[in-house]
Biotite code that builds the C-alpha atoms (Angstrom):
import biotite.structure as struc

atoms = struc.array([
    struc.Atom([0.000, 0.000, 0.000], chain_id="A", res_id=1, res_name="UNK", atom_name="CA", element="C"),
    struc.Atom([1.403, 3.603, -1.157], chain_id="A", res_id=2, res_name="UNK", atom_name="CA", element="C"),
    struc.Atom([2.977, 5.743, 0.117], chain_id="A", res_id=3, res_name="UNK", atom_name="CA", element="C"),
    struc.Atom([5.004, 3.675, 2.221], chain_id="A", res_id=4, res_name="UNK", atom_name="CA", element="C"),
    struc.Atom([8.215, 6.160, 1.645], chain_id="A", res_id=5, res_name="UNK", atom_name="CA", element="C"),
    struc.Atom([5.870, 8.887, 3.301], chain_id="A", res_id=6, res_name="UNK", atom_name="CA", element="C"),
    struc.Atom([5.448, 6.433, 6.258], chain_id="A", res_id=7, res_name="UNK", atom_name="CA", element="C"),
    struc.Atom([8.996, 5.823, 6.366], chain_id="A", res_id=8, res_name="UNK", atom_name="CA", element="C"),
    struc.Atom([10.396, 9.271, 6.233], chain_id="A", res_id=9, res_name="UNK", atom_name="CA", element="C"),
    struc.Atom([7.946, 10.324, 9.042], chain_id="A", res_id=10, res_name="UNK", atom_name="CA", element="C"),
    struc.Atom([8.942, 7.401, 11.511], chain_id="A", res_id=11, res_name="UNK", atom_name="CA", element="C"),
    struc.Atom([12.805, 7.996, 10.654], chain_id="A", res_id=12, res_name="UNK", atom_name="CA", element="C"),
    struc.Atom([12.510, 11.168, 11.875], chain_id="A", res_id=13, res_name="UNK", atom_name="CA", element="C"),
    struc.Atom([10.930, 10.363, 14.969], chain_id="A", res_id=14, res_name="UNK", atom_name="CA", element="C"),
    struc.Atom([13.537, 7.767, 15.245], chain_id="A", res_id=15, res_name="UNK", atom_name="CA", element="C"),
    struc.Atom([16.540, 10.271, 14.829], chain_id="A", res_id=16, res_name="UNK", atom_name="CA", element="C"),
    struc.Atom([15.166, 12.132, 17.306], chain_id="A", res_id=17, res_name="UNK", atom_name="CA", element="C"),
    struc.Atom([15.009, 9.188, 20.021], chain_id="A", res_id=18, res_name="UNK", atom_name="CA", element="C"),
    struc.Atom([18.217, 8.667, 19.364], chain_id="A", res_id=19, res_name="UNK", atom_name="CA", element="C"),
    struc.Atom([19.351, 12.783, 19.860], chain_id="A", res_id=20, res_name="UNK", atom_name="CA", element="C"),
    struc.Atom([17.617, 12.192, 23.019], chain_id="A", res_id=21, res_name="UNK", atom_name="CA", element="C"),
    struc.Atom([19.357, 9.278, 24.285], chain_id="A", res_id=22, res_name="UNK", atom_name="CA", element="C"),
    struc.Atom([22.995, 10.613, 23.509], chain_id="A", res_id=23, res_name="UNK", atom_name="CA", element="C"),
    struc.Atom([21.832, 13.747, 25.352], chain_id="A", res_id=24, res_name="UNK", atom_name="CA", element="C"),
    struc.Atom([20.243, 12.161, 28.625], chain_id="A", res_id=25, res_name="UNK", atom_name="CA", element="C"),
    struc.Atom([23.540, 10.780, 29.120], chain_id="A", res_id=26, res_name="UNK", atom_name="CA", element="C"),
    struc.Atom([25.121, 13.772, 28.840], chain_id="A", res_id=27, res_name="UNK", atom_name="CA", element="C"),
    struc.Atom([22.421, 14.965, 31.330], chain_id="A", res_id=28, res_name="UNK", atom_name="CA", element="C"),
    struc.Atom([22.901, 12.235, 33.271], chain_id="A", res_id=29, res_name="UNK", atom_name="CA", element="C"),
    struc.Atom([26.731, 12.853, 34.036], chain_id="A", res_id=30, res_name="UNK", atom_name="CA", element="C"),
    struc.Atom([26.474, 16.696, 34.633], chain_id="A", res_id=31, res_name="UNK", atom_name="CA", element="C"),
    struc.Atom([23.394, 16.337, 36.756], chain_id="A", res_id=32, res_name="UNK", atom_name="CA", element="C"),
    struc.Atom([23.209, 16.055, 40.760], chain_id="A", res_id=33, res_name="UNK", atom_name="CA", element="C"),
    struc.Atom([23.771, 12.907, 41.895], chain_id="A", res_id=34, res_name="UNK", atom_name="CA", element="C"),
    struc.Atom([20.031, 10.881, 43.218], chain_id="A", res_id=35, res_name="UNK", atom_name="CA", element="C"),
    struc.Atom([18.725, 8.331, 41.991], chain_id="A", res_id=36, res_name="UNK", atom_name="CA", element="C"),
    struc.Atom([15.897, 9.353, 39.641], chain_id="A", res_id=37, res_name="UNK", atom_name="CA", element="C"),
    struc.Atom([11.920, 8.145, 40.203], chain_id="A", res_id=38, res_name="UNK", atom_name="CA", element="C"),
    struc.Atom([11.440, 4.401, 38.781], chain_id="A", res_id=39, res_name="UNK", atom_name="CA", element="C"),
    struc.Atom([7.505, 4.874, 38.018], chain_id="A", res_id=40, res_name="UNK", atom_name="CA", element="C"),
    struc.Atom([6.552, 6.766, 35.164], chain_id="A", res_id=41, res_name="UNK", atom_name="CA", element="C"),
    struc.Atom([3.211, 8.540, 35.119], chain_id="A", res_id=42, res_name="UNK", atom_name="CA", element="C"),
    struc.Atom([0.783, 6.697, 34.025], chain_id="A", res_id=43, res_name="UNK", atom_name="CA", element="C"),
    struc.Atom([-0.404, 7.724, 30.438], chain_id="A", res_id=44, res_name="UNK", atom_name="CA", element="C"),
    struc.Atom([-3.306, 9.654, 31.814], chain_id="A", res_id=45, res_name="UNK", atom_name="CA", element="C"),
    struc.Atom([-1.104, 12.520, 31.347], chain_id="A", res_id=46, res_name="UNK", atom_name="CA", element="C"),
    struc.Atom([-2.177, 15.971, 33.256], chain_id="A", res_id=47, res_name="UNK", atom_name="CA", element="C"),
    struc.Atom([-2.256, 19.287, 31.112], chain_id="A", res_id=48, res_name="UNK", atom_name="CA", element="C"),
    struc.Atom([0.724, 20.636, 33.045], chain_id="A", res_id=49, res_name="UNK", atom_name="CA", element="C"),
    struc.Atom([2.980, 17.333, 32.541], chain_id="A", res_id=50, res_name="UNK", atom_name="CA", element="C"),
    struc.Atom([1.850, 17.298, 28.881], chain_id="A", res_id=51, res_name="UNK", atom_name="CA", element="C"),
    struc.Atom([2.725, 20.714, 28.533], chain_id="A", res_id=52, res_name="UNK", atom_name="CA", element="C"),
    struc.Atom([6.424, 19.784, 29.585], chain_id="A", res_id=53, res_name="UNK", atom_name="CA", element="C"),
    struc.Atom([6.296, 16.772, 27.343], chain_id="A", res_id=54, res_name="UNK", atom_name="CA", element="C"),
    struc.Atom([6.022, 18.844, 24.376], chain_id="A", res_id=55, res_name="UNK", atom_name="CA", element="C"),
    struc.Atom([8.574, 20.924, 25.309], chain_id="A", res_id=56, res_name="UNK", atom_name="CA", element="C"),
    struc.Atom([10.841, 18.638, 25.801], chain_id="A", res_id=57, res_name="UNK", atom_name="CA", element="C"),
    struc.Atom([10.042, 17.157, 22.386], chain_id="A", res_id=58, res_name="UNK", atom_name="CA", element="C"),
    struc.Atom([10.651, 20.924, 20.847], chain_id="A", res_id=59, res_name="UNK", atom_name="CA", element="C"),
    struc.Atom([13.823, 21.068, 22.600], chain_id="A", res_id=60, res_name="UNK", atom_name="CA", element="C"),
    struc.Atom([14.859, 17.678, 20.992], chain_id="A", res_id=61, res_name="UNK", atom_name="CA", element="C"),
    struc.Atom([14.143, 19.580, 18.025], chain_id="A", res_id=62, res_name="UNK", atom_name="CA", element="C"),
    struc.Atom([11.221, 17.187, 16.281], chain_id="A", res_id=63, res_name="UNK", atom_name="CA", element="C"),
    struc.Atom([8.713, 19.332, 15.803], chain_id="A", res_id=64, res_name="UNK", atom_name="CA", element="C"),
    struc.Atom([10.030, 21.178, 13.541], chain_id="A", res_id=65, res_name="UNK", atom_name="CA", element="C"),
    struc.Atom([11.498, 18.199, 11.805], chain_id="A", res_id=66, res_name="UNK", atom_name="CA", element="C"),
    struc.Atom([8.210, 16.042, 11.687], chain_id="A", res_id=67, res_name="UNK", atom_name="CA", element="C"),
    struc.Atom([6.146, 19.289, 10.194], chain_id="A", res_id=68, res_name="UNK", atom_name="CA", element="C"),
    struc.Atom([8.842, 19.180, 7.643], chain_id="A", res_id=69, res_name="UNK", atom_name="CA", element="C"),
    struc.Atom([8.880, 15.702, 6.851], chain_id="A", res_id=70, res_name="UNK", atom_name="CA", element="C"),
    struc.Atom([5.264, 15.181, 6.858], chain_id="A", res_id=71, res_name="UNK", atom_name="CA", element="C"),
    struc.Atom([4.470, 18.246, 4.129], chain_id="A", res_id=72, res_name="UNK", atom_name="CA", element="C"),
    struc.Atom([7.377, 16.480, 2.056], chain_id="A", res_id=73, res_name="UNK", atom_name="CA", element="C"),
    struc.Atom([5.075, 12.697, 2.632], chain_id="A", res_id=74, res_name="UNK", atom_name="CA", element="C"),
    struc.Atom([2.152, 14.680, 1.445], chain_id="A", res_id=75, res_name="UNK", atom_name="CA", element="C"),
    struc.Atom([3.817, 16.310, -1.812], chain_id="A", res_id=76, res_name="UNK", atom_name="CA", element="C"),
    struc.Atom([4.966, 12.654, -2.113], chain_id="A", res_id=77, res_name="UNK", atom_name="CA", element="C"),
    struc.Atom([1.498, 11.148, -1.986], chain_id="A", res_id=78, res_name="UNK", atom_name="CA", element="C"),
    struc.Atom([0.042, 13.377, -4.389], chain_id="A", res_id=79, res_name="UNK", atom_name="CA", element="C"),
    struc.Atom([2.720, 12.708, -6.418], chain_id="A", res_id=80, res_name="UNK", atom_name="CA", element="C"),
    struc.Atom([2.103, 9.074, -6.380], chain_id="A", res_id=81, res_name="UNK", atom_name="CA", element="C"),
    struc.Atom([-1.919, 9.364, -6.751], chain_id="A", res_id=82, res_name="UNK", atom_name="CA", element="C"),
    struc.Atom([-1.467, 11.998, -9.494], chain_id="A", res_id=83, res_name="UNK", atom_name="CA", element="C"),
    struc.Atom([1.022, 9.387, -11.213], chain_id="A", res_id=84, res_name="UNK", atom_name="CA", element="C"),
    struc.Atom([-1.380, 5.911, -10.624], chain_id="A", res_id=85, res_name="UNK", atom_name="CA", element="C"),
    struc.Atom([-4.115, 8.054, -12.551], chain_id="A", res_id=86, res_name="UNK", atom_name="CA", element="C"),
    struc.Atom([-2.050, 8.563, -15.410], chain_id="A", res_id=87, res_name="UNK", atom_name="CA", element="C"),
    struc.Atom([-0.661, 5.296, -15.617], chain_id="A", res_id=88, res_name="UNK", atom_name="CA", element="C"),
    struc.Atom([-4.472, 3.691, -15.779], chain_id="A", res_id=89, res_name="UNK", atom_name="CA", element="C"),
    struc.Atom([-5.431, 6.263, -17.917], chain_id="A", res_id=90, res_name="UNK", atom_name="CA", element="C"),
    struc.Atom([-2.335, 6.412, -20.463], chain_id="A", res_id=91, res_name="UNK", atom_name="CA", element="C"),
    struc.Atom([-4.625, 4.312, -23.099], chain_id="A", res_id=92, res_name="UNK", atom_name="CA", element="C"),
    struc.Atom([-7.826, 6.573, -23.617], chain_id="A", res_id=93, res_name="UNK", atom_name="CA", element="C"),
    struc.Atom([-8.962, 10.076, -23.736], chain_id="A", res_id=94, res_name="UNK", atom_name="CA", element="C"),
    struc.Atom([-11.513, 10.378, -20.668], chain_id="A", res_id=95, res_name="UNK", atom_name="CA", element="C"),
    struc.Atom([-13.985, 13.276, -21.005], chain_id="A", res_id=96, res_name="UNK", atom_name="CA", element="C"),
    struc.Atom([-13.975, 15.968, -19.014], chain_id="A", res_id=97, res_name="UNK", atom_name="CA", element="C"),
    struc.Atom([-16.703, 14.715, -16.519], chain_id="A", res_id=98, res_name="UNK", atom_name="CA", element="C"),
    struc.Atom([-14.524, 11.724, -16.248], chain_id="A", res_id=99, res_name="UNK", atom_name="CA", element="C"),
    struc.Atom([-11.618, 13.881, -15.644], chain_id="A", res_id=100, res_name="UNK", atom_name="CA", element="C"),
    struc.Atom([-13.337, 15.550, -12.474], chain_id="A", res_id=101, res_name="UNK", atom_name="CA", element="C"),
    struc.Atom([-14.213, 12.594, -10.721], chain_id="A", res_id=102, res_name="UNK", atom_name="CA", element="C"),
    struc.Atom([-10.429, 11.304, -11.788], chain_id="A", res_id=103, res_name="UNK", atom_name="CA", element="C"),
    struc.Atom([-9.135, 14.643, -10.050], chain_id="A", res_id=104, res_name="UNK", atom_name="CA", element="C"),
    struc.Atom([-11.491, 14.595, -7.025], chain_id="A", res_id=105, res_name="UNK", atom_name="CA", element="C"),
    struc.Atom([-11.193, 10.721, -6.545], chain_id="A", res_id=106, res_name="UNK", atom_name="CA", element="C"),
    struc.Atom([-6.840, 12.166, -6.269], chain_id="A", res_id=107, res_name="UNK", atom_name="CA", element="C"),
    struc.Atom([-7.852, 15.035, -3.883], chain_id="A", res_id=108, res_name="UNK", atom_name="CA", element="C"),
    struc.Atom([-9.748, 12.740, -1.899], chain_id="A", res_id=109, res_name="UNK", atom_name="CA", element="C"),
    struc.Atom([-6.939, 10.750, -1.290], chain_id="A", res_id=110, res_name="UNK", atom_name="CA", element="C"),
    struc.Atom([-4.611, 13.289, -0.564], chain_id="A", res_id=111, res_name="UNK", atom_name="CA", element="C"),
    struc.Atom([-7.350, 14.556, 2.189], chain_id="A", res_id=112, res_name="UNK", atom_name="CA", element="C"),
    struc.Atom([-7.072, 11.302, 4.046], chain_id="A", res_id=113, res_name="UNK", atom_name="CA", element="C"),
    struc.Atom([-3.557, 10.986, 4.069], chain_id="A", res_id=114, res_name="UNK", atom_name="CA", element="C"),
    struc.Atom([-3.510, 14.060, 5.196], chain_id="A", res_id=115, res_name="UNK", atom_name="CA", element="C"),
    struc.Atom([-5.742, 13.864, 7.974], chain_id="A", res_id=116, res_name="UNK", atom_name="CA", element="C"),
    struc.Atom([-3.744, 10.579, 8.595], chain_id="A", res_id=117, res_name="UNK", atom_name="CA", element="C"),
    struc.Atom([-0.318, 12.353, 9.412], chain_id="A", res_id=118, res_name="UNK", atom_name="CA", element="C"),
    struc.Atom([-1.850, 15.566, 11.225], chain_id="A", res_id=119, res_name="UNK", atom_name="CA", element="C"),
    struc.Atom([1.678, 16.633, 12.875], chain_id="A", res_id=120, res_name="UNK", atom_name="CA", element="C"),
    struc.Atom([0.508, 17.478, 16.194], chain_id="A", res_id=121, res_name="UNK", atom_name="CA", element="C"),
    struc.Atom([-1.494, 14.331, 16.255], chain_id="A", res_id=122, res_name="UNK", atom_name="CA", element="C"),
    struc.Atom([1.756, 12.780, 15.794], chain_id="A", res_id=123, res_name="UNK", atom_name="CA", element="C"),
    struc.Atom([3.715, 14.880, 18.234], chain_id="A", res_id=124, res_name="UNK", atom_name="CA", element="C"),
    struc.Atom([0.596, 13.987, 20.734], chain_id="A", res_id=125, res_name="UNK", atom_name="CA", element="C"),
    struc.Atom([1.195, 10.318, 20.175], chain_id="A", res_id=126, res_name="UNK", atom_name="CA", element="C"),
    struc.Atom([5.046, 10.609, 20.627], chain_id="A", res_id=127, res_name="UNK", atom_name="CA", element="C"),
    struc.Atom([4.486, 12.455, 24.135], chain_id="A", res_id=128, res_name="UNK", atom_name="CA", element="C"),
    struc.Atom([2.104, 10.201, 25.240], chain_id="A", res_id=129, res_name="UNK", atom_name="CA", element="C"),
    struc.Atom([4.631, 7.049, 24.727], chain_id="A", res_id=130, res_name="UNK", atom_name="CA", element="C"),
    struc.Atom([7.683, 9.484, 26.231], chain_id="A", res_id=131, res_name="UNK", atom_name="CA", element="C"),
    struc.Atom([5.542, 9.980, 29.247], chain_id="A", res_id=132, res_name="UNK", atom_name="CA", element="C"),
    struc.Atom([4.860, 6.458, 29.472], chain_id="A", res_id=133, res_name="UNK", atom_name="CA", element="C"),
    struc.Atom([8.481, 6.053, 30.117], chain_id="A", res_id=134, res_name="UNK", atom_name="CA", element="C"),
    struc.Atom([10.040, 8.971, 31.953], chain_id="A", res_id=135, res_name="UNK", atom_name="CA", element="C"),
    struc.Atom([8.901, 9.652, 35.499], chain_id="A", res_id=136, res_name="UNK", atom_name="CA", element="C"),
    struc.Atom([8.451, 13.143, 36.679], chain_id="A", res_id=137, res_name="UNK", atom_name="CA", element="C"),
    struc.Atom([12.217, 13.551, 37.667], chain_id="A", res_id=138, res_name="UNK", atom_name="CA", element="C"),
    struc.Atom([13.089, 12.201, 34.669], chain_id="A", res_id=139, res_name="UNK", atom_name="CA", element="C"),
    struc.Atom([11.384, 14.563, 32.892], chain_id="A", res_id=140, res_name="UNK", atom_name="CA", element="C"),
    struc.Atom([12.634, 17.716, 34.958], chain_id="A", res_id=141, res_name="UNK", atom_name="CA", element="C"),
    struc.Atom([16.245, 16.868, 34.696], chain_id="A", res_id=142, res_name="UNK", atom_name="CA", element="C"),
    struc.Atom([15.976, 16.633, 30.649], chain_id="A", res_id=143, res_name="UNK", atom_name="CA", element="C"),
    struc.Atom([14.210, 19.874, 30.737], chain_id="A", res_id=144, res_name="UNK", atom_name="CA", element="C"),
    struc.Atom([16.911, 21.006, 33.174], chain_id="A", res_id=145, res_name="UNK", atom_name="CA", element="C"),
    struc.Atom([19.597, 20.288, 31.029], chain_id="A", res_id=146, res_name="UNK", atom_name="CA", element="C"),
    struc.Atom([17.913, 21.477, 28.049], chain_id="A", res_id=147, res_name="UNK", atom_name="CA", element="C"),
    struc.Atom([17.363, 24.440, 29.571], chain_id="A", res_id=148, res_name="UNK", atom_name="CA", element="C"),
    struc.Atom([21.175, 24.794, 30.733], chain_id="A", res_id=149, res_name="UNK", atom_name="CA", element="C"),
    struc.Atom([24.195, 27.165, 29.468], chain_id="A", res_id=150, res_name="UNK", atom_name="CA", element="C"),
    struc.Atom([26.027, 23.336, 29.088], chain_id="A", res_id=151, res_name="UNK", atom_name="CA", element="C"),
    struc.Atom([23.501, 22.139, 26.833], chain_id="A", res_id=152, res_name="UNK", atom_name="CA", element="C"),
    struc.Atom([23.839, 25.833, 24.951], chain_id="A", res_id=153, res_name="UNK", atom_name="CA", element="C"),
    struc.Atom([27.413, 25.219, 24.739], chain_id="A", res_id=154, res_name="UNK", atom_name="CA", element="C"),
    struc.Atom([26.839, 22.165, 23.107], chain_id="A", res_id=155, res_name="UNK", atom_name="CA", element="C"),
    struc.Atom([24.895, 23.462, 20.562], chain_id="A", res_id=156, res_name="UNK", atom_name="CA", element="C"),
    struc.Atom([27.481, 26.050, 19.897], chain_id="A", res_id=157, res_name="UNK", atom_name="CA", element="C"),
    struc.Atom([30.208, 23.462, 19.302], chain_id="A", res_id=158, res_name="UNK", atom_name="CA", element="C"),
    struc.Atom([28.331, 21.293, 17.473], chain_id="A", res_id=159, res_name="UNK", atom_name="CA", element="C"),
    struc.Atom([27.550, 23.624, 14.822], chain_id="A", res_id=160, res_name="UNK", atom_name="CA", element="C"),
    struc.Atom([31.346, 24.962, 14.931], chain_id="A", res_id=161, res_name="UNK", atom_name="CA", element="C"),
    struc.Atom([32.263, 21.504, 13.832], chain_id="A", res_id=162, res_name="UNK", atom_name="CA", element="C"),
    struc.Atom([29.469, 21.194, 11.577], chain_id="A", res_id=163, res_name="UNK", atom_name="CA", element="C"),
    struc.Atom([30.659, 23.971, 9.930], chain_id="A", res_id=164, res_name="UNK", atom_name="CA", element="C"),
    struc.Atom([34.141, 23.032, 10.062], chain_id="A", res_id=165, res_name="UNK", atom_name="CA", element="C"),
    struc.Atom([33.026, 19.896, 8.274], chain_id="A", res_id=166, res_name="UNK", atom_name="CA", element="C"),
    struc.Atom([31.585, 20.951, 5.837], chain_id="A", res_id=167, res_name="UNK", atom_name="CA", element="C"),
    struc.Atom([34.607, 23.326, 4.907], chain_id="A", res_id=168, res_name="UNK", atom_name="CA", element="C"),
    struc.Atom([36.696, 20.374, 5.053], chain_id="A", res_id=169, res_name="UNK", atom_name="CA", element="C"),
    struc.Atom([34.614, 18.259, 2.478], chain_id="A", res_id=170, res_name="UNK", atom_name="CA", element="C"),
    struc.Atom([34.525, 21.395, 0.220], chain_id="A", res_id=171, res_name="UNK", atom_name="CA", element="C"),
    struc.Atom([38.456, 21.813, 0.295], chain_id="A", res_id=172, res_name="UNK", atom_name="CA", element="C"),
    struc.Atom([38.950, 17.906, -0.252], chain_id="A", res_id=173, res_name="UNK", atom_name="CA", element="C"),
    struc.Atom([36.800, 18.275, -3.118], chain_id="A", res_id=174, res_name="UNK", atom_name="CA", element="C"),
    struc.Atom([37.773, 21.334, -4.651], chain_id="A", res_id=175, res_name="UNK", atom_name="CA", element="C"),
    struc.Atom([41.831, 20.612, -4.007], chain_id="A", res_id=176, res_name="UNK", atom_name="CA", element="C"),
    struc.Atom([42.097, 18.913, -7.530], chain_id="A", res_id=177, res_name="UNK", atom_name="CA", element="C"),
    struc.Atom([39.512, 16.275, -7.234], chain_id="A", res_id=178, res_name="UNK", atom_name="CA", element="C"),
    struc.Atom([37.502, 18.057, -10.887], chain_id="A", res_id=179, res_name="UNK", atom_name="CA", element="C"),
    struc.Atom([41.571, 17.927, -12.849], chain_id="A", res_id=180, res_name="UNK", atom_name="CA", element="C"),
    struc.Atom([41.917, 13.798, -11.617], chain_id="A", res_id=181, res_name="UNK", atom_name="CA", element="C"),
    struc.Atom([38.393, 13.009, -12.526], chain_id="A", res_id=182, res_name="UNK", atom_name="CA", element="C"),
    struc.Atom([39.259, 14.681, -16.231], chain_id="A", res_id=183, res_name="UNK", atom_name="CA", element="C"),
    struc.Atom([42.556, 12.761, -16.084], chain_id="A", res_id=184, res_name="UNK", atom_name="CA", element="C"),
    struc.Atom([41.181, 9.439, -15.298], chain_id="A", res_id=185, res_name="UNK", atom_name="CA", element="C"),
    struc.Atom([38.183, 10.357, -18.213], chain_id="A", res_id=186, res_name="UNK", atom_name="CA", element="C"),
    struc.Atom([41.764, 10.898, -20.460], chain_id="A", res_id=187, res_name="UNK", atom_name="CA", element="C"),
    struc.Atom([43.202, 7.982, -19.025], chain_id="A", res_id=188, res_name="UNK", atom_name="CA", element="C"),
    struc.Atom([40.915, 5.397, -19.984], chain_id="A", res_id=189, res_name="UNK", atom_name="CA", element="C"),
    struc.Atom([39.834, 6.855, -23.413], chain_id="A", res_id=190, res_name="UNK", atom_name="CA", element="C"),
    struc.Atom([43.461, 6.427, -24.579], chain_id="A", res_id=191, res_name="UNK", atom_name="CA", element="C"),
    struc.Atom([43.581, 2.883, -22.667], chain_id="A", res_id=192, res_name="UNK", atom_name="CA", element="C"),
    struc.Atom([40.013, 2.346, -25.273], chain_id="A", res_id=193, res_name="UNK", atom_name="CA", element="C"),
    struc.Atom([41.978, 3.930, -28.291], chain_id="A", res_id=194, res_name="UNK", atom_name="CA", element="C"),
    struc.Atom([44.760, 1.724, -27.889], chain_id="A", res_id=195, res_name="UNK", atom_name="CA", element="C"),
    struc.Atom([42.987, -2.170, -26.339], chain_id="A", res_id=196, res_name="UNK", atom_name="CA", element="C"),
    struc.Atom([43.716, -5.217, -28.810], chain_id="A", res_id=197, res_name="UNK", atom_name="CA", element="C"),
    struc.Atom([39.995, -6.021, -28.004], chain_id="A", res_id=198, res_name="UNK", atom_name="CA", element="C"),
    struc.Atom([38.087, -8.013, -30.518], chain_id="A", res_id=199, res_name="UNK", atom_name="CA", element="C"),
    struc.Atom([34.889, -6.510, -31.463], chain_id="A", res_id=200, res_name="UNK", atom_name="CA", element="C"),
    struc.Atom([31.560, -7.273, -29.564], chain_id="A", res_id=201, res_name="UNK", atom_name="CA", element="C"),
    struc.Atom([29.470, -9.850, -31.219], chain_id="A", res_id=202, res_name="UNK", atom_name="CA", element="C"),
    struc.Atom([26.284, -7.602, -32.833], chain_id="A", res_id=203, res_name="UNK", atom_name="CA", element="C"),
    struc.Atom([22.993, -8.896, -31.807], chain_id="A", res_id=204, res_name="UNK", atom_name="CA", element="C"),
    struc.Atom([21.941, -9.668, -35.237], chain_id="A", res_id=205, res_name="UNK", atom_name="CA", element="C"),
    struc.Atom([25.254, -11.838, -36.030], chain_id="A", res_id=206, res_name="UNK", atom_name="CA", element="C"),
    struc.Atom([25.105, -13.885, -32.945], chain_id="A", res_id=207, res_name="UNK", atom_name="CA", element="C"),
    struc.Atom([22.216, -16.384, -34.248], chain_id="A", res_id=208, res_name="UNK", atom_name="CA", element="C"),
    struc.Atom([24.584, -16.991, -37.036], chain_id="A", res_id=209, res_name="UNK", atom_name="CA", element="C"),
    struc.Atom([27.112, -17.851, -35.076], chain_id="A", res_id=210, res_name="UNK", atom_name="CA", element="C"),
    struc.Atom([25.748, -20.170, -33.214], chain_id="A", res_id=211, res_name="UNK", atom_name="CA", element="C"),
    struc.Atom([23.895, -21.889, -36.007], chain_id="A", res_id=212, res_name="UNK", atom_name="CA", element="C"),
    struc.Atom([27.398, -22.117, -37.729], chain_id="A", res_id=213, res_name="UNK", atom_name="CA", element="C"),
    struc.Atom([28.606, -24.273, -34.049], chain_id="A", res_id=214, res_name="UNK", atom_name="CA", element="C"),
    struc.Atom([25.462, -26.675, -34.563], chain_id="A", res_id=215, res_name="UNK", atom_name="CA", element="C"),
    struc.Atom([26.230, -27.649, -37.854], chain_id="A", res_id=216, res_name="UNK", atom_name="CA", element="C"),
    struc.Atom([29.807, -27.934, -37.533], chain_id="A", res_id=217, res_name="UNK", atom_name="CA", element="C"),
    struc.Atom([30.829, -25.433, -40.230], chain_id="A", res_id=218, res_name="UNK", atom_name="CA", element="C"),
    struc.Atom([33.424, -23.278, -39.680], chain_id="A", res_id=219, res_name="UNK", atom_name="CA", element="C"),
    struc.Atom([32.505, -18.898, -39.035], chain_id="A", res_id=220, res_name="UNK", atom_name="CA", element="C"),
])
């Protein structure tokens, strides 16, 4: 069932952002006071105030933004793929213009499910509901803590000073000859064509000849 990329994209990113979450509770964890931490989560009755705090936490992790991204991108994506299926059945014949409409609104129906489907906030809702199934209330007060903390604002400073430096890196690599040995290895194996004692390919049309010569035994 289409679009399953859509589906894919959307849980990736929630995914990602699990995983940004775990490498930065143990950050949290180290800096933090020392106490052990509540073992019961809340239960998933969650109260406005806690769910408040959820989604905050799940803005800090950035995913919000990141999920409203992804899903508009599934939903291009799924129109894509409707729009395309209707052309595909219809590639054969000329279908009149009331046929048309209900080809069109039969698409935009679609595309209105799917999109009611993967409301974001629905989605966000569903992901703070399963995060408060798991983290108790200290939990949840310490992430925000550190979230919240010049350390964690640090972080985010070096990170992107390395990102940056990365990415200046990779341009210098490429740019420090990589275009001239890419035209000298084009050069290199255009002469090493010009100049191969290769026999010739067998053509298509010669090659039932051939073998019909080898059945019969006379020489080709």
């Amino acid at each position: 069932m289409f679009p399953t990329a859509g589906a894919r994209t959307i849980a990736g990113a929630i995914f990602l952002a699990w995983l940004s979450f775990m490498a930065h509770a143990a950050i949290a964890a180290s800096a933090s006071a020392t106490g052990a931490s509540a073992t019961n989560p809340a239960s998933a009755d969650q109260a406005p105030e806690r769910a408040a705090r959820l989604r905050a936490l799940i803005q800090f992790l950035g995913v919000q933004d990141k999920v409203v991204g992804e899903v508009e991108d599934a939903r291009s994506g799924a129109r894509r793929q409707a729009e395309r299926m209707s052309l595909e059945i219809m590639k054969d014949i000329a279908p009149p213009a009331e046929t048309r409409g209900r080809i069109e609104a039969a698409v935009s129906a679609y595309v209105d499910d799917y999109a009611r489907r993967t409301d974001p906030d629905r989605l966000l809702g569903r992901l703070a509901e399963r995060l408060g199934q798991t983290l108790s209330d200290t939990d949840l007060e310490r992430a925000l803590a550190f979230y919240q903390s010049p350390l964690y604002a640090r972080l985010r400073e070096a990170l992107a000073a390395a990102d940056t430096a990365q990415q200046q890196w990779l341009f210098d690599v490429f740019n420090d000859g990589v275009p001239e040995r890419r035209r000298a290895l084009h050069r290199e194996l255009r002469a090493l064509r010009e100049t191969c004692q290769c026999p010739a390919p067998v053509s298509a049309a010669a090659a039932p000849e051939s073998h019909a010569g080898a059945s019969t035994g006379q020489p080709h």
